[in-house]
mmCIF file of the N, C-alpha and C atoms, coordinates in Angstrom:
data_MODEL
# 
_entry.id   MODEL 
# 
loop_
_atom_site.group_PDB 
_atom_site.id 
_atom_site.type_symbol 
_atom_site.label_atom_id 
_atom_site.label_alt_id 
_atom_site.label_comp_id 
_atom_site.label_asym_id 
_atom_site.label_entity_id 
_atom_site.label_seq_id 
_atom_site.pdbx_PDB_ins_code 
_atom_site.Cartn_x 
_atom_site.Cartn_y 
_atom_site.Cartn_z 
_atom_site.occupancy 
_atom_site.B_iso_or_equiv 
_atom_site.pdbx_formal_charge 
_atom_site.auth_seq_id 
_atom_site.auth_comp_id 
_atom_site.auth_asym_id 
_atom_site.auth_atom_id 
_atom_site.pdbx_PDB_model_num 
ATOM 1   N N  . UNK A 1 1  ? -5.979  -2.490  -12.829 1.00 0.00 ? 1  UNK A N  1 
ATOM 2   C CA . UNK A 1 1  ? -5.471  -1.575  -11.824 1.00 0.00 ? 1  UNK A CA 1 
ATOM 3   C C  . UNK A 1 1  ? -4.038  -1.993  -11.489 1.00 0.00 ? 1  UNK A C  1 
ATOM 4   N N  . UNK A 1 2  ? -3.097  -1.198  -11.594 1.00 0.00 ? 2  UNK A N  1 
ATOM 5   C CA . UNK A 1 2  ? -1.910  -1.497  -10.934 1.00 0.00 ? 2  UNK A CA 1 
ATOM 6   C C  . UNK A 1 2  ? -1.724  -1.267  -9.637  1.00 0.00 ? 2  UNK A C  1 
ATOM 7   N N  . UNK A 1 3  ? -0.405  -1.797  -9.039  1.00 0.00 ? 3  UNK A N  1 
ATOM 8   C CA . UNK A 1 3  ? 0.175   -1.397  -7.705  1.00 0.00 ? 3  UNK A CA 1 
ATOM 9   C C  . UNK A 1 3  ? -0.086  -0.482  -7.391  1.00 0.00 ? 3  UNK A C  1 
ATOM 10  N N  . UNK A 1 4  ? 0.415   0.553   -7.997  1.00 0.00 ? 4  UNK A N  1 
ATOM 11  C CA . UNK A 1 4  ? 0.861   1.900   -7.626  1.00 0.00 ? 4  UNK A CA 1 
ATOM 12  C C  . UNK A 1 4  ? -0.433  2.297   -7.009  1.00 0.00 ? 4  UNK A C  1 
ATOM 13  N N  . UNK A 1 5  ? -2.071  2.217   -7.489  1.00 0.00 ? 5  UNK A N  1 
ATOM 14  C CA . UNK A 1 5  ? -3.372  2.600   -7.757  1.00 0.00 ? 5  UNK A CA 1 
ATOM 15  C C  . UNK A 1 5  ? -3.733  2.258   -6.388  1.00 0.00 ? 5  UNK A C  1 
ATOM 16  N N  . UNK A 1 6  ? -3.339  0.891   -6.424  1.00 0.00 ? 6  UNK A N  1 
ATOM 17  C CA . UNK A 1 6  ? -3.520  -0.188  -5.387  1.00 0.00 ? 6  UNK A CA 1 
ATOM 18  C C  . UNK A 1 6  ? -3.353  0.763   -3.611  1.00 0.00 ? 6  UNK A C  1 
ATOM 19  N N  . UNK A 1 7  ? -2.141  1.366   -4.313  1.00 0.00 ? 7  UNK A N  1 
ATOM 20  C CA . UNK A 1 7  ? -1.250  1.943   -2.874  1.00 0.00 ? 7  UNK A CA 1 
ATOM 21  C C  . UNK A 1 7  ? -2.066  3.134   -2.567  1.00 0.00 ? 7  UNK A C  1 
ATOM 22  N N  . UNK A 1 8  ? -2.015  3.500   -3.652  1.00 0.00 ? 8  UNK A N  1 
ATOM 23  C CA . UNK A 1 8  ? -2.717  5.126   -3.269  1.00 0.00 ? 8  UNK A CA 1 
ATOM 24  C C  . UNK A 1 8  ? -4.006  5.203   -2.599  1.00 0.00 ? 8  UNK A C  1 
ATOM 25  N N  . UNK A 1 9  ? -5.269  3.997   -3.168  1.00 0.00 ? 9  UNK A N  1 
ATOM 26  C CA . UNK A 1 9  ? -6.284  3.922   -2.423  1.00 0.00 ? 9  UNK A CA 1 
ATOM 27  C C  . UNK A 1 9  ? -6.401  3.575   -0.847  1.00 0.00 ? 9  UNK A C  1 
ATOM 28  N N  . UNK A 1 10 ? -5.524  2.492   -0.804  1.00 0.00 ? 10 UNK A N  1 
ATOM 29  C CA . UNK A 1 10 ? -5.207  1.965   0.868   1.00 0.00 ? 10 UNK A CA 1 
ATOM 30  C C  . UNK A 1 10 ? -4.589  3.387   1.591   1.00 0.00 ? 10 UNK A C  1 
ATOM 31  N N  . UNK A 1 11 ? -3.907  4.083   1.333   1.00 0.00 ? 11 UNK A N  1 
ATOM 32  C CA . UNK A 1 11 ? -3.429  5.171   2.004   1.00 0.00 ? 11 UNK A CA 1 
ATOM 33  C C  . UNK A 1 11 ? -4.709  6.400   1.613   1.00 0.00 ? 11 UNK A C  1 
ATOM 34  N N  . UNK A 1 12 ? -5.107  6.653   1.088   1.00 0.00 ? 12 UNK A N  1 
ATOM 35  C CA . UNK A 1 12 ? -6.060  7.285   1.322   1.00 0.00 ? 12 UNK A CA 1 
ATOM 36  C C  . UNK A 1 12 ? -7.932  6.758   1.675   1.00 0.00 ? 12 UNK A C  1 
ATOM 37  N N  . UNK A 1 13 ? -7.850  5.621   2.107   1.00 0.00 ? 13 UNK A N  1 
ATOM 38  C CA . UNK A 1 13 ? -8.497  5.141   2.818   1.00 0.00 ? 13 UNK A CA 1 
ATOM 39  C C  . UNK A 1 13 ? -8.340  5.093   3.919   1.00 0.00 ? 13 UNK A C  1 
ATOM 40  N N  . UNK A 1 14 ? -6.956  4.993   4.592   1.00 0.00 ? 14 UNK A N  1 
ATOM 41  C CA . UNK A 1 14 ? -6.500  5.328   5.814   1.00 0.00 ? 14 UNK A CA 1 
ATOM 42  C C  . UNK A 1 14 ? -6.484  6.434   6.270   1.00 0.00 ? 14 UNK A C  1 
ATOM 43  N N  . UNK A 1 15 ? -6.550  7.289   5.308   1.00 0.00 ? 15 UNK A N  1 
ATOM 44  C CA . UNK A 1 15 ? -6.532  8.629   5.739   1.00 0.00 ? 15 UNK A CA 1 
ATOM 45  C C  . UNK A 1 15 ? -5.013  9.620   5.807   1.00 0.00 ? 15 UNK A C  1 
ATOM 46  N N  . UNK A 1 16 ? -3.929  8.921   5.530   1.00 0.00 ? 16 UNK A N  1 
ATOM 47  C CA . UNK A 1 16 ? -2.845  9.396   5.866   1.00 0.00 ? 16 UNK A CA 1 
ATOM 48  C C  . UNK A 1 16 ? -2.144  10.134  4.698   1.00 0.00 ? 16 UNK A C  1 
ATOM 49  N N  . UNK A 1 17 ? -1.292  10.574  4.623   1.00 0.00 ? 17 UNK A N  1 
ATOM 50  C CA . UNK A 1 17 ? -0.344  11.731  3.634   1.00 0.00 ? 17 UNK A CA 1 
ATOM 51  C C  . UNK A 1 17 ? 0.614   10.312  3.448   1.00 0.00 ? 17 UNK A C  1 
ATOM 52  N N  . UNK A 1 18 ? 1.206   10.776  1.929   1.00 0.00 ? 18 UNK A N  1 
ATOM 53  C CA . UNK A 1 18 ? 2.642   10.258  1.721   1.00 0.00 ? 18 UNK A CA 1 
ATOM 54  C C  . UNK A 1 18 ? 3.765   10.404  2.717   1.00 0.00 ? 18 UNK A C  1 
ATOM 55  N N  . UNK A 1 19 ? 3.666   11.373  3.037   1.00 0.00 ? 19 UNK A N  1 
ATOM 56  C CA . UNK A 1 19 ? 4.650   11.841  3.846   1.00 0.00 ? 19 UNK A CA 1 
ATOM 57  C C  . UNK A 1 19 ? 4.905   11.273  5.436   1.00 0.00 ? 19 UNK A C  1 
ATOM 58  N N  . UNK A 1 20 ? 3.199   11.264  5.562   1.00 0.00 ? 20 UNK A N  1 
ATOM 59  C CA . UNK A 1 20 ? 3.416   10.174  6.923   1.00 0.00 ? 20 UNK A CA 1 
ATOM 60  C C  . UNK A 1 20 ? 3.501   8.712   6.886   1.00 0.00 ? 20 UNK A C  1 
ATOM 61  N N  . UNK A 1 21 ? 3.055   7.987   5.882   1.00 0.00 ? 21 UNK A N  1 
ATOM 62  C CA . UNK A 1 21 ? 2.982   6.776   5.304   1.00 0.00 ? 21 UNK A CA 1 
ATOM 63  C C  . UNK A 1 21 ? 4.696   6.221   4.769   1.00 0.00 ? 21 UNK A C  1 
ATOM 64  N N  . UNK A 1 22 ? 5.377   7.715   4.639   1.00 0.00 ? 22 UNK A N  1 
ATOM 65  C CA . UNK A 1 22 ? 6.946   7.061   4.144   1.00 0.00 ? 22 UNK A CA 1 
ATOM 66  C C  . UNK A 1 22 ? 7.580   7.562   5.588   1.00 0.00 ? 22 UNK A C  1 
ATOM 67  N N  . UNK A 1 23 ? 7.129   8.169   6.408   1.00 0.00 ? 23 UNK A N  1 
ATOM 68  C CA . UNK A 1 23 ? 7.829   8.404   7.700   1.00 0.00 ? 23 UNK A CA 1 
ATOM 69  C C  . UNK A 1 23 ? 7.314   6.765   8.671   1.00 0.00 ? 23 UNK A C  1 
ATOM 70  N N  . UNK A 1 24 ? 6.379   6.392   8.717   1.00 0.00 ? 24 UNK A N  1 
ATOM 71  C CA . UNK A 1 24 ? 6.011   5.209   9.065   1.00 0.00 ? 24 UNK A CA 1 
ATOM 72  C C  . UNK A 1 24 ? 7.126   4.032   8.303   1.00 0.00 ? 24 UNK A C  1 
ATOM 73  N N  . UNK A 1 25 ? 7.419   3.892   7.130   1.00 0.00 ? 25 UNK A N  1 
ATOM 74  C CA . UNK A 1 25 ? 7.993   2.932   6.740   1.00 0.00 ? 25 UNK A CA 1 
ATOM 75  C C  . UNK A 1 25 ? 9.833   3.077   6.748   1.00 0.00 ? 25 UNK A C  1 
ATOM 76  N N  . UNK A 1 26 ? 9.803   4.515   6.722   1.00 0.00 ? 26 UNK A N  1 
ATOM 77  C CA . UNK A 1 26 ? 11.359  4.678   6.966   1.00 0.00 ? 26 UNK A CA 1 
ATOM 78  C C  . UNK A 1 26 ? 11.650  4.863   5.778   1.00 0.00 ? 26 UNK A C  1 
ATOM 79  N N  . UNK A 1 27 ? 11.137  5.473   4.721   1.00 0.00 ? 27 UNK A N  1 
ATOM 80  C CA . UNK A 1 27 ? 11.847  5.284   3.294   1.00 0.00 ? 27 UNK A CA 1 
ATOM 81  C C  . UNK A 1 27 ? 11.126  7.026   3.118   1.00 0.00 ? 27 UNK A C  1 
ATOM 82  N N  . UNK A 1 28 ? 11.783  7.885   1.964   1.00 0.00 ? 28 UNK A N  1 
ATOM 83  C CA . UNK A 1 28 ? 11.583  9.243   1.441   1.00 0.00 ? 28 UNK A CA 1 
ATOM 84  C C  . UNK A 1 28 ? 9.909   9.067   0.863   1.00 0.00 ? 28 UNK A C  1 
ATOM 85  N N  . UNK A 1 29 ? 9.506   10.637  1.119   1.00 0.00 ? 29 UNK A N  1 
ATOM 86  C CA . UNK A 1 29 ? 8.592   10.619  0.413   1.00 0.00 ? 29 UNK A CA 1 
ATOM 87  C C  . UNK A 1 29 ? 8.500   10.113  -1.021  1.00 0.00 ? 29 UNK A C  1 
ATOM 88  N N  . UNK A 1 30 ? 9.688   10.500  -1.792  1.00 0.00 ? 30 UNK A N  1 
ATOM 89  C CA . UNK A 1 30 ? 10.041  10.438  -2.939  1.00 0.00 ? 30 UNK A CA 1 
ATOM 90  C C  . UNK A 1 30 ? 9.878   8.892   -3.251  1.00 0.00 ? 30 UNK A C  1 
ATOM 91  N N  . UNK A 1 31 ? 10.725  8.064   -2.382  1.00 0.00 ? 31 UNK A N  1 
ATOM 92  C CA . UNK A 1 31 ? 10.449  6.531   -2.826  1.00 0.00 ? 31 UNK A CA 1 
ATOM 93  C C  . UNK A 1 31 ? 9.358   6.146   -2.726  1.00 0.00 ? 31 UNK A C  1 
ATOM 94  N N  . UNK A 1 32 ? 8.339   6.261   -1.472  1.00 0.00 ? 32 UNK A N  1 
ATOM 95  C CA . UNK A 1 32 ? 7.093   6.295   -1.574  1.00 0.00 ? 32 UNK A CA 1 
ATOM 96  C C  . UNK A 1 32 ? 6.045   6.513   -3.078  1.00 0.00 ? 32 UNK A C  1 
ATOM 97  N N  . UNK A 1 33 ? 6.241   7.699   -3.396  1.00 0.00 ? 33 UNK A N  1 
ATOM 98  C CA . UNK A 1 33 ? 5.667   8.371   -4.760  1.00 0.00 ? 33 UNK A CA 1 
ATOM 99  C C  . UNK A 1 33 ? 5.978   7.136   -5.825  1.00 0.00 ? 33 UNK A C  1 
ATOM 100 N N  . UNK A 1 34 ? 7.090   6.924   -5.819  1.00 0.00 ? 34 UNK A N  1 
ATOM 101 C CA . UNK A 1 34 ? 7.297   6.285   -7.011  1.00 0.00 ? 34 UNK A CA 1 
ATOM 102 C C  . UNK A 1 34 ? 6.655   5.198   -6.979  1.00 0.00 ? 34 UNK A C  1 
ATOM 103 N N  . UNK A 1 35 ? 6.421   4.575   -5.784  1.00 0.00 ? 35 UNK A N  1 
ATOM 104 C CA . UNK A 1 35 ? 5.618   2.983   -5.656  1.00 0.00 ? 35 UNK A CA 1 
ATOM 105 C C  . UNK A 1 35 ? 4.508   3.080   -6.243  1.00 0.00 ? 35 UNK A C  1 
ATOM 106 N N  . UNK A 1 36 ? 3.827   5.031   -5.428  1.00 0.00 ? 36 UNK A N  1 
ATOM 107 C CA . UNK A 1 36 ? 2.453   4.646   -5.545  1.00 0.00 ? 36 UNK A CA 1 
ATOM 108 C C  . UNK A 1 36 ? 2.384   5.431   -7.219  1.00 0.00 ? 36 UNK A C  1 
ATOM 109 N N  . UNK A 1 37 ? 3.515   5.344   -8.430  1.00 0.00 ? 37 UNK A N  1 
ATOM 110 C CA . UNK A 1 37 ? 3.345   5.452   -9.816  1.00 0.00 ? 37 UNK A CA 1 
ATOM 111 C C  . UNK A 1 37 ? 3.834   4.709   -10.188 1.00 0.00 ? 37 UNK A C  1 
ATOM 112 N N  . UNK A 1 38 ? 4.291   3.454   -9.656  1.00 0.00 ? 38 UNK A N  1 
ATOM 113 C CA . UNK A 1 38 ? 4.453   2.619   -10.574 1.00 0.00 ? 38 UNK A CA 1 
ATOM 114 C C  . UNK A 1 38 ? 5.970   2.373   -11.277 1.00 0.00 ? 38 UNK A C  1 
ATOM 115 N N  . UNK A 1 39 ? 7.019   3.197   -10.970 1.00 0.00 ? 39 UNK A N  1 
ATOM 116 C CA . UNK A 1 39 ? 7.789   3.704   -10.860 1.00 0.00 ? 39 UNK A CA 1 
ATOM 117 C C  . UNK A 1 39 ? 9.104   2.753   -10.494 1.00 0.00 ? 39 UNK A C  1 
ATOM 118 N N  . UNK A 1 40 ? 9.158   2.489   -9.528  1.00 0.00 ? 40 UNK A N  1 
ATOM 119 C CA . UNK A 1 40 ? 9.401   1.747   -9.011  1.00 0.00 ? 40 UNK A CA 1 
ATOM 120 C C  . UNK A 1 40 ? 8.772   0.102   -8.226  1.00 0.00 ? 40 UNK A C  1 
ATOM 121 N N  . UNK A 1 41 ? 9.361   -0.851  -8.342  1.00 0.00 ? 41 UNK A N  1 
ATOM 122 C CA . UNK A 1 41 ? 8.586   -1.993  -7.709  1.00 0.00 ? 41 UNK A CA 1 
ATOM 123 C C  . UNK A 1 41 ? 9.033   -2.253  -6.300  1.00 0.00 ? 41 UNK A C  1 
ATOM 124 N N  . UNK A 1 42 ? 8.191   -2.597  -5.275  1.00 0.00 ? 42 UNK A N  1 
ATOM 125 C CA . UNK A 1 42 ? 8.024   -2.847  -3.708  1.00 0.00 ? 42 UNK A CA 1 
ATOM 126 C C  . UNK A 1 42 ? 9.038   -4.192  -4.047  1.00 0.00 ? 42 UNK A C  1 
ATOM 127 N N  . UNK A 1 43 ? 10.192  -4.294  -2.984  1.00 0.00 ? 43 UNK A N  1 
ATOM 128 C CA . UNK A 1 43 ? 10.863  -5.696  -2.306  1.00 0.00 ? 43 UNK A CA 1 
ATOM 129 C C  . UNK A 1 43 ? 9.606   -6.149  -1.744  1.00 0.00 ? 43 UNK A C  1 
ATOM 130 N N  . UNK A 1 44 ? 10.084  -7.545  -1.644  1.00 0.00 ? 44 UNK A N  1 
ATOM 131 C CA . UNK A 1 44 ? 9.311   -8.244  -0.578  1.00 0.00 ? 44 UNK A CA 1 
ATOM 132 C C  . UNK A 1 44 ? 9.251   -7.853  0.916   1.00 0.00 ? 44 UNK A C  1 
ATOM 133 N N  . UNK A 1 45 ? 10.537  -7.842  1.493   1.00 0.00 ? 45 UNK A N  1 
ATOM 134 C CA . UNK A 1 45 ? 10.539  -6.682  2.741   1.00 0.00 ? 45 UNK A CA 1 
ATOM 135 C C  . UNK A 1 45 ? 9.612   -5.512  3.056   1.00 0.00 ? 45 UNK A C  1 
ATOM 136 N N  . UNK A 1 46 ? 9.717   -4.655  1.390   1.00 0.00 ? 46 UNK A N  1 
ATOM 137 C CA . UNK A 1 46 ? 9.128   -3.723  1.691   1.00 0.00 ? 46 UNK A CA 1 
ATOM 138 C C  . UNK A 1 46 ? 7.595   -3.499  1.568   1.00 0.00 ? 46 UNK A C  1 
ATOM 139 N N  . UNK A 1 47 ? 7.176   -4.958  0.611   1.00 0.00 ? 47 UNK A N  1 
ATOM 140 C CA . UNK A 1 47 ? 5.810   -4.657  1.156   1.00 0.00 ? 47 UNK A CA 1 
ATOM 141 C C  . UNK A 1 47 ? 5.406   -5.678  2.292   1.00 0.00 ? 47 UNK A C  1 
ATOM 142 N N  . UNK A 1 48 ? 5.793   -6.507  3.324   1.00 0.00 ? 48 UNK A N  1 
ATOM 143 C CA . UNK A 1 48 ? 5.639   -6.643  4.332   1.00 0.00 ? 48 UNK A CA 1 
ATOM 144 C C  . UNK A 1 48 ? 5.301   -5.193  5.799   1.00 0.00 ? 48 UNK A C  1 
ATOM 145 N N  . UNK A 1 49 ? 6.458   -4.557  5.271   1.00 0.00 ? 49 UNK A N  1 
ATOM 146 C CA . UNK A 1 49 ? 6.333   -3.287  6.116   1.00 0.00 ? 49 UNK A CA 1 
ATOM 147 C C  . UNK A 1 49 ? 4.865   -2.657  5.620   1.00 0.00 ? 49 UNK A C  1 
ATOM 148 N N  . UNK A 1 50 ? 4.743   -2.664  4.294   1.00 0.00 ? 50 UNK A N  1 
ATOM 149 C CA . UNK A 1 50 ? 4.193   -1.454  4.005   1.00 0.00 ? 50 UNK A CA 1 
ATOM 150 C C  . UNK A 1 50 ? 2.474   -2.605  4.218   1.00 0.00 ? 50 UNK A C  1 
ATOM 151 N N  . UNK A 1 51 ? 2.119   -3.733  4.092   1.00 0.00 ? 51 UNK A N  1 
ATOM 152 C CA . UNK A 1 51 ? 0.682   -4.251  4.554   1.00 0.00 ? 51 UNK A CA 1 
ATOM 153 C C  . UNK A 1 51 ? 0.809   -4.183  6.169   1.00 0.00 ? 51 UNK A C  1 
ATOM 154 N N  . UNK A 1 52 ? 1.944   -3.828  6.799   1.00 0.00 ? 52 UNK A N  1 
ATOM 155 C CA . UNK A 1 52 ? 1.746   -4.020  8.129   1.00 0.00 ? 52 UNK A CA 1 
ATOM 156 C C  . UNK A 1 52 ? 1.511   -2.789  8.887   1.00 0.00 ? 52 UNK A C  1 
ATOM 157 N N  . UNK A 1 53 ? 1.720   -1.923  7.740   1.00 0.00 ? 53 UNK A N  1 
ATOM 158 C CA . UNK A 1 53 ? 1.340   -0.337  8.203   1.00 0.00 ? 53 UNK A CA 1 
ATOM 159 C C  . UNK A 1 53 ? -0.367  0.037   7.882   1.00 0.00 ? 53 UNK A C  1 
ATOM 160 N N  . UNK A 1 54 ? -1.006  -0.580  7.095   1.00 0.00 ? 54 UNK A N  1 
ATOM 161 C CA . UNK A 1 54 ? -1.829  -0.469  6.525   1.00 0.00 ? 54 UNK A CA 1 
ATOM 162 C C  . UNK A 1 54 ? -2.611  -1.613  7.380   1.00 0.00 ? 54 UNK A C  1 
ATOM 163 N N  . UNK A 1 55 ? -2.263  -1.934  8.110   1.00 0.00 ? 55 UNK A N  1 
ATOM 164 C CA . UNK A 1 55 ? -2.915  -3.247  9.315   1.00 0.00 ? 55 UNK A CA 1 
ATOM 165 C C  . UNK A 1 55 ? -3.335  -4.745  8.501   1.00 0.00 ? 55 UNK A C  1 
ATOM 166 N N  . UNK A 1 56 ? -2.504  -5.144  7.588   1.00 0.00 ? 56 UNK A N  1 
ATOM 167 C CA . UNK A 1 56 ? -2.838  -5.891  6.680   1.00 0.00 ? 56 UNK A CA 1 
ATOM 168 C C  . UNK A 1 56 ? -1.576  -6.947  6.470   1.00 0.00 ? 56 UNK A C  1 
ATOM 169 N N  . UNK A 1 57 ? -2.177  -8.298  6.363   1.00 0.00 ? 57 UNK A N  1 
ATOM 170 C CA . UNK A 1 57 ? -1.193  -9.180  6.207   1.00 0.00 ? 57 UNK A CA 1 
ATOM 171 C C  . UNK A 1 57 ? -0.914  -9.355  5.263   1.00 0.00 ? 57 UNK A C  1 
ATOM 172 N N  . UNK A 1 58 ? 0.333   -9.751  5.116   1.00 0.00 ? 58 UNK A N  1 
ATOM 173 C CA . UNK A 1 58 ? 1.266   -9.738  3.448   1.00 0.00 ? 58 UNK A CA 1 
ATOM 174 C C  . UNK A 1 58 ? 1.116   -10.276 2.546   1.00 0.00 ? 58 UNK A C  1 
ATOM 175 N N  . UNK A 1 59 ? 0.066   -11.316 3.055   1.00 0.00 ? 59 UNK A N  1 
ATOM 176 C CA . UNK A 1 59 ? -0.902  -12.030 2.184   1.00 0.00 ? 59 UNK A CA 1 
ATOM 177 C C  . UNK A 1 59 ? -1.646  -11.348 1.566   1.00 0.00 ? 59 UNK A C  1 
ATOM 178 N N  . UNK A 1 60 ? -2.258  -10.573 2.407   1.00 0.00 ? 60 UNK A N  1 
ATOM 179 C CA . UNK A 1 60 ? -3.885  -9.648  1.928   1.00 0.00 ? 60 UNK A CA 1 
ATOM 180 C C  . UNK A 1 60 ? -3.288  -8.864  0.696   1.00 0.00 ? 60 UNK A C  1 
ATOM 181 N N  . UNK A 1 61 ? -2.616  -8.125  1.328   1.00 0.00 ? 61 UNK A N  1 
ATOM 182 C CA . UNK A 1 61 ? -1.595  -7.311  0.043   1.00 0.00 ? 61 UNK A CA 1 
ATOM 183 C C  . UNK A 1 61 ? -1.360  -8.156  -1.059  1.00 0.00 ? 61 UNK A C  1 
ATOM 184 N N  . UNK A 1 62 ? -1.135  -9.171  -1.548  1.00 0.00 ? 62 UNK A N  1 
ATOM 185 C CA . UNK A 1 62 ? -0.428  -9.915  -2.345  1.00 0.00 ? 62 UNK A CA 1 
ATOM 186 C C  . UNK A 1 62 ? -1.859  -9.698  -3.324  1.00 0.00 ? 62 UNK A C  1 
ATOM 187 N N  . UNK A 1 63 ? -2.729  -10.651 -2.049  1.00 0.00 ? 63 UNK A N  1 
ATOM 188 C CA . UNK A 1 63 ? -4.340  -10.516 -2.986  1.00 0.00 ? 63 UNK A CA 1 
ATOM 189 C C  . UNK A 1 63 ? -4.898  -10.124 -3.827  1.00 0.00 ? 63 UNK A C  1 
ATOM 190 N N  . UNK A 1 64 ? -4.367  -8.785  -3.132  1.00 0.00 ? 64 UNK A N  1 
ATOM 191 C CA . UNK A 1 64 ? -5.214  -7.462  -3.640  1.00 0.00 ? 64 UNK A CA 1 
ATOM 192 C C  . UNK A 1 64 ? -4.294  -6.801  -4.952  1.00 0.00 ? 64 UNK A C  1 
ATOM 193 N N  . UNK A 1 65 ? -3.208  -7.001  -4.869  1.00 0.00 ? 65 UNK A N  1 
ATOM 194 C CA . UNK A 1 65 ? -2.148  -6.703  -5.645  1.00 0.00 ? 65 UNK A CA 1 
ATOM 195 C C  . UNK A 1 65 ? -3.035  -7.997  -7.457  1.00 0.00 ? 65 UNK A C  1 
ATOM 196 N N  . UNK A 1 66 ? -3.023  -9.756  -7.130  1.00 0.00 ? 66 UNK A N  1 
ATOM 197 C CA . UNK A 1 66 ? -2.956  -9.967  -7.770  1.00 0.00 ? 66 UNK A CA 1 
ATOM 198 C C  . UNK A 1 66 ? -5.024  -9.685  -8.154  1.00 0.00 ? 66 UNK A C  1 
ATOM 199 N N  . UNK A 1 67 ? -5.465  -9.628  -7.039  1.00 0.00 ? 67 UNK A N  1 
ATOM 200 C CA . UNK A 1 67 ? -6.987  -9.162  -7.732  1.00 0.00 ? 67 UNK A CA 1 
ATOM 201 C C  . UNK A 1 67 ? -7.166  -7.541  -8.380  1.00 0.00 ? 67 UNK A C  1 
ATOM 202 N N  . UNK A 1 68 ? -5.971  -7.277  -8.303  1.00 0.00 ? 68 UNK A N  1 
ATOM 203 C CA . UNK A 1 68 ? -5.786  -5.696  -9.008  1.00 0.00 ? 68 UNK A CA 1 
ATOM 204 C C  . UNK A 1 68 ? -7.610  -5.017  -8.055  1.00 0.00 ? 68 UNK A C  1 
ATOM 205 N N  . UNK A 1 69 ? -7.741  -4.957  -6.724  1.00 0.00 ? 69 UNK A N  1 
ATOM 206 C CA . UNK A 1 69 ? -8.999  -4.549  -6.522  1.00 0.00 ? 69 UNK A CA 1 
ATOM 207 C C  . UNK A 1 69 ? -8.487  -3.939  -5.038  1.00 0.00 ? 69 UNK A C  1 
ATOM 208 N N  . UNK A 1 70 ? -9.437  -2.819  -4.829  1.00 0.00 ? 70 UNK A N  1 
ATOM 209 C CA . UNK A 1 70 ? -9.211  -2.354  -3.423  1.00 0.00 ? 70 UNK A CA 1 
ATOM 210 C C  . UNK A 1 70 ? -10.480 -1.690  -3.317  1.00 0.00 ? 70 UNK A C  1 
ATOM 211 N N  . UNK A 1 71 ? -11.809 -2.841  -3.699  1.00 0.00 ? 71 UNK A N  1 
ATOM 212 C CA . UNK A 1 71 ? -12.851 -2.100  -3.692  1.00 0.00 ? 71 UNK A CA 1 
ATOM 213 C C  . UNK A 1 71 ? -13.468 -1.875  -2.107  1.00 0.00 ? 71 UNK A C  1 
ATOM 214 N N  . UNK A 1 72 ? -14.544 -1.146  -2.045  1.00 0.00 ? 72 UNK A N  1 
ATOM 215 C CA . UNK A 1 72 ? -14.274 -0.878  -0.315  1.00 0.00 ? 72 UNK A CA 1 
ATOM 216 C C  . UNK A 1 72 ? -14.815 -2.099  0.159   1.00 0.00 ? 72 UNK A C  1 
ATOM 217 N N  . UNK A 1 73 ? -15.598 -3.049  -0.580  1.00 0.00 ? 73 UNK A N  1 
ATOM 218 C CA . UNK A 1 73 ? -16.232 -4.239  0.235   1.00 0.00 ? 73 UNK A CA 1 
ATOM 219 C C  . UNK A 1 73 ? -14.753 -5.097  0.407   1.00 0.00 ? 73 UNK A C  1 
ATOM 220 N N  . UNK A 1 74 ? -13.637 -5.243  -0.593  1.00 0.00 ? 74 UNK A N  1 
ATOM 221 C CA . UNK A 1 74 ? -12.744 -5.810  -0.394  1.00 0.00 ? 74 UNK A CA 1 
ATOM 222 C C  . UNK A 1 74 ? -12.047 -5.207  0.625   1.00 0.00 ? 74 UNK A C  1 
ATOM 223 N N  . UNK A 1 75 ? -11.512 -4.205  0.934   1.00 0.00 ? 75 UNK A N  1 
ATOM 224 C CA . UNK A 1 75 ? -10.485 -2.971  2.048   1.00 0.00 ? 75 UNK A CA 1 
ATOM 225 C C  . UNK A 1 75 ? -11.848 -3.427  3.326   1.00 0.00 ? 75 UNK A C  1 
ATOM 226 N N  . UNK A 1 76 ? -13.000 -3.304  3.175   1.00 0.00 ? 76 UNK A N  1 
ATOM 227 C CA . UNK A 1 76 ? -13.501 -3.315  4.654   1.00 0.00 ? 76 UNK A CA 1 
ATOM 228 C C  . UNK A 1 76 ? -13.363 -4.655  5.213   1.00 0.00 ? 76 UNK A C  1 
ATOM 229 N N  . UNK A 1 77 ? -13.359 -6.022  4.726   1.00 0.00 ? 77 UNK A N  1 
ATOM 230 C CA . UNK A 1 77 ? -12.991 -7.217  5.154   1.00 0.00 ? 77 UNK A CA 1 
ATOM 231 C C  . UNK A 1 77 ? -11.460 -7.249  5.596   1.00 0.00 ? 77 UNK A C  1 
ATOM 232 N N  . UNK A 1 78 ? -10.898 -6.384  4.987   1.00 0.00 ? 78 UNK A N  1 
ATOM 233 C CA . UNK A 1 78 ? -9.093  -6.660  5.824   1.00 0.00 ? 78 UNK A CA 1 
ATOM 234 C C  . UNK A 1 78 ? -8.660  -5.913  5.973   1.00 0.00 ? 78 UNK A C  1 
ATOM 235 N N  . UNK A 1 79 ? -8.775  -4.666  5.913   1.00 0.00 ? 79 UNK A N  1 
ATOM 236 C CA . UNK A 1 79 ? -8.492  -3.362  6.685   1.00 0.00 ? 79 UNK A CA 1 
ATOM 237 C C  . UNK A 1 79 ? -9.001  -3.197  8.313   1.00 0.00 ? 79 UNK A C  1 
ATOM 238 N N  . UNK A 1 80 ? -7.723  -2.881  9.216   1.00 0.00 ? 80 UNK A N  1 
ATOM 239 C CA . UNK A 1 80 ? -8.124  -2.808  10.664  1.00 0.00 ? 80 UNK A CA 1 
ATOM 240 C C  . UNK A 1 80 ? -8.969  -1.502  11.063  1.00 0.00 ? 80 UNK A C  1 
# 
């Protein structure tokens, strides 16, 4: 599983649109999109913002990033 996969599930586990998820972080829908294809790669900055929008420490993100997993038993232990 890549990032991008990664992103898309946490935001639609949250329930939220791209659109509100890149209005939350301050960046275009468009840059958004590209994260969640892969497209582009997240700064460190920016995925701080973006696990802290998702109620998740930058750690957890990292985790999950390197366990390529966002299964729901994993998202329900660190998701707020």
């Amino acid at each position: 599983m890549k990032k991008g996969k990664i992103l898309k599930d946490l935001r639609r586990k949250k329930g939220i649109t791209q659109e509100e998820i890149s209005g939350l972080l301050e960046v275009t829908r468009t840059t958004y999109c590209k994260w969640e294809n892969d497209k582009v790669d997240l700064t460190i900055s920016q995925a701080v913002k973006l696990a802290a929008a998702y109620g998740l420490k930058a750690s957890i993100l990292v985790q999950m990033f390197e366990a390529e997993s966002t299964t729901t038993e994993f998202i329900k232990n660190f998701l707020l």
